[in-house]
C-alpha positions in Angstrom: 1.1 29.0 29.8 2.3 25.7 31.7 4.8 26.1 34.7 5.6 23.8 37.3 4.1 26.2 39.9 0.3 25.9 38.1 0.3 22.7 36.9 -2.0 21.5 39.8 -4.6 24.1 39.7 -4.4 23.7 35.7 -5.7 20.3 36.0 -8.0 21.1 38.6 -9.5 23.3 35.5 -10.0 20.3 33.1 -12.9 18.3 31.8 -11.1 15.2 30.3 -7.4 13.9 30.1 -6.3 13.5 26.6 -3.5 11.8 25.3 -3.8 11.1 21.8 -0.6 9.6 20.3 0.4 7.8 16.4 1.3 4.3 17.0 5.2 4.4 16.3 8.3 3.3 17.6 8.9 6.3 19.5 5.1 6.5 20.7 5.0 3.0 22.1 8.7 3.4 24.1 6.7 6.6 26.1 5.5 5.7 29.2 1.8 6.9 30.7 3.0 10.1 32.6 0.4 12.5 31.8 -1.8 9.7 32.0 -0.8 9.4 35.5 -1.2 13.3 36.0 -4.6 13.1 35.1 -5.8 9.9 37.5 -4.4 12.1 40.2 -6.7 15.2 39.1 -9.7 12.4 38.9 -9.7 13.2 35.2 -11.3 10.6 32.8 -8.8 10.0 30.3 -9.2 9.3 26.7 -6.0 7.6 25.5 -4.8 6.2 22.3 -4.5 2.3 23.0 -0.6 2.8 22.4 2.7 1.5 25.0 1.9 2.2 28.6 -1.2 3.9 27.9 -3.0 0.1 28.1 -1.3 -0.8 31.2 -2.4 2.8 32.6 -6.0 3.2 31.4 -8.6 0.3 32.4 -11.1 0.5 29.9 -14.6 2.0 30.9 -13.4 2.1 34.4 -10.4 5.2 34.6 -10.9 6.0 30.8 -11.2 4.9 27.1 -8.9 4.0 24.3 -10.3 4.7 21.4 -8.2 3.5 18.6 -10.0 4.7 15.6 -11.5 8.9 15.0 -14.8 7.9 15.3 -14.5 5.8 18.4 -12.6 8.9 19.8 -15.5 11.0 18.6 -17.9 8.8 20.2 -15.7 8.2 23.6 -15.6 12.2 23.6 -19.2 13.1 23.5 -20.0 10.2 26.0 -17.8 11.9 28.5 -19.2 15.4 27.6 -22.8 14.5 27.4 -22.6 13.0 31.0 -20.9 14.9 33.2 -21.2 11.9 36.3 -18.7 10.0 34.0 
């Protein structure tokens, strides 16, 4: 369960930052906070290309955004399969 007082060490548990999100209104006027969250764990983030999230994210550098299932599939297993990423 997420509290203030563990968020830290939770990231410090991850593998990869995700931040899937529908390309709406309401997704495009959110800005890249958890993105954010994870840079500062030195996650790799996988982020749909949506608002902030392009600003945030340099592709192939800090992360991917995949903008279709099957490039999220393949940005996934890229990440997974090579853990130096």
């Amino acid at each position: 369960q997420w509290s203030p007082e563990t968020e830290v060490e939770a990231l410090a548990t991850a593998d990869v930052g995700l931040m899937p999100l529908a390309d709406d209104g309401w997704s495009r006027g959110k800005c890249a906070f958890k993105l954010l969250q994870y840079m500062a764990a030195s996650l790799p983030c996988v982020a749909s290309p949506v608002g902030a999230n392009r600003e945030v994210v340099l592709e192939g550098v800090s992360g991917c955004l995949p903008a279709t299932l099957g490039s999220w599939e393949s940005s996934l297993s890229r990440l997974l399969g090579d853990p130096g990423l």
